[in-house]
Structures are given as structure tokens and as C-alpha cells.
C-alpha positions as CSV (number, residue, x, y, z in Angstrom):
1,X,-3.5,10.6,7.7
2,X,-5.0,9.0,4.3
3,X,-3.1,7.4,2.3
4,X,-2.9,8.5,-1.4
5,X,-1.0,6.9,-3.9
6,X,1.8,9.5,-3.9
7,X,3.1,7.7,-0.8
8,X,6.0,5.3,-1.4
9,X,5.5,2.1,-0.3
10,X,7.9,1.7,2.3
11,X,6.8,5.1,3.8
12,X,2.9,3.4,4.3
13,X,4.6,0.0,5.5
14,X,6.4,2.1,8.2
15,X,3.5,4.2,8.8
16,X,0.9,1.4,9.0
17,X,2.4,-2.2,9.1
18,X,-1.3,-3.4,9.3
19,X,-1.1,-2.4,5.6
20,X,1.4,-5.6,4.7
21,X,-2.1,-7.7,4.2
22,X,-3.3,-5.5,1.6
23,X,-0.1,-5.4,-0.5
24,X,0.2,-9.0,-0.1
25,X,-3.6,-9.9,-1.2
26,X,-2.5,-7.8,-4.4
27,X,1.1,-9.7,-5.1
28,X,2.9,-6.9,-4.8
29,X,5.9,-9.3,-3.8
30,X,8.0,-5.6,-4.0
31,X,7.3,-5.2,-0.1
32,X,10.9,-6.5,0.7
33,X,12.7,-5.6,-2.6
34,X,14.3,-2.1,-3.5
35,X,11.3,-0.6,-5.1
36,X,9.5,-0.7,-2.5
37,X,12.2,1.9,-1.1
38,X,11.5,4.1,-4.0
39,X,8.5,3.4,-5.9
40,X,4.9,5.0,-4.9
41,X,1.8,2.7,-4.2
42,X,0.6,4.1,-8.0
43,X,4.1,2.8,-9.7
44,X,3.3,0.0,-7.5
45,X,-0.1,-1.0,-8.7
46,X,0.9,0.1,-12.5
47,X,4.3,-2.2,-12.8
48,X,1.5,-5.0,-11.2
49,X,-1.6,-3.9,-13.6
50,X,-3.4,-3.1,-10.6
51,X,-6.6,-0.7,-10.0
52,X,-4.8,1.9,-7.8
53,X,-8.0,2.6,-6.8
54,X,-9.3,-0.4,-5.3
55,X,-6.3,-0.9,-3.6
56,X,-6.1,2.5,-2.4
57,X,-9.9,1.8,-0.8
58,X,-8.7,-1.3,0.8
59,X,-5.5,0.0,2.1
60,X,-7.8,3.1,3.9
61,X,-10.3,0.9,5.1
62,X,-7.6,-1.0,7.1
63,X,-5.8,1.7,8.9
64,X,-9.8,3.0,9.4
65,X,-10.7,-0.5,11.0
66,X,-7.6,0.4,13.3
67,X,-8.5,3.4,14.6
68,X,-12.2,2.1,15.7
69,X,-10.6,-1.3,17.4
């Protein structure tokens, strides 16, 4: 499954905990807060004036990087 940035947060942590790097790189210090419950990677990225699309690339290439190893 891809992820897009419709997917909350806490629903790709779950999903793909490899993923915690990627939020982490960005400061997106939400990972343990309430928004990350409720918010979607896009909210995410827009509250932190973020590209969602760079960090959508990076979060894909990790769970992709997975899959090979």
C-alpha cells in the first residue's frame, strides 16, 4: 500500500514504524502529540511548512527499501 497524504499520521506510524525517521528528519515533533491521532501527513506537512511532496517521496521510498531487504 502507498502512502498518500490522505493517511493520518498515526495510521502510517502503525502501518510502517520504519516511517518514524522520515517524520523526525522533517520536525514533525507531532509523532507523540494528539494531532498525530487526527491530523493527515498533508495537515502535517502544512501546520510545519513542509513540501508534502518531498516528504511523501521519502516516506515511499522507505517502506519500498523494506520490502527489497
Amino acid at each position: 500500500m502507498k502512502i498518500t497524504k490522505e493517511m493520518e499520521i498515526n495510521e502510517c506510524l502503525k502501518m510502517y514504524p520504519q516511517t518514524k525517521r522520515i517524520f523526525t528528519k522533517y520536525n514533525m515533533g507531532c509523532l507523540g502529540c494528539m494531532g498525530a491521532t487526527a491530523e493527515t501527513i498533508e495537515i502535517g506537512a502544512l501546520m510545519h511548512g513542509l513540501d508534502i511532496n518531498e516528504i511523501l517521496t521519502e516516506l515511499n521510498k522507505i517502506i519500498e527499501e523494506q520490502k527489497l531487504n
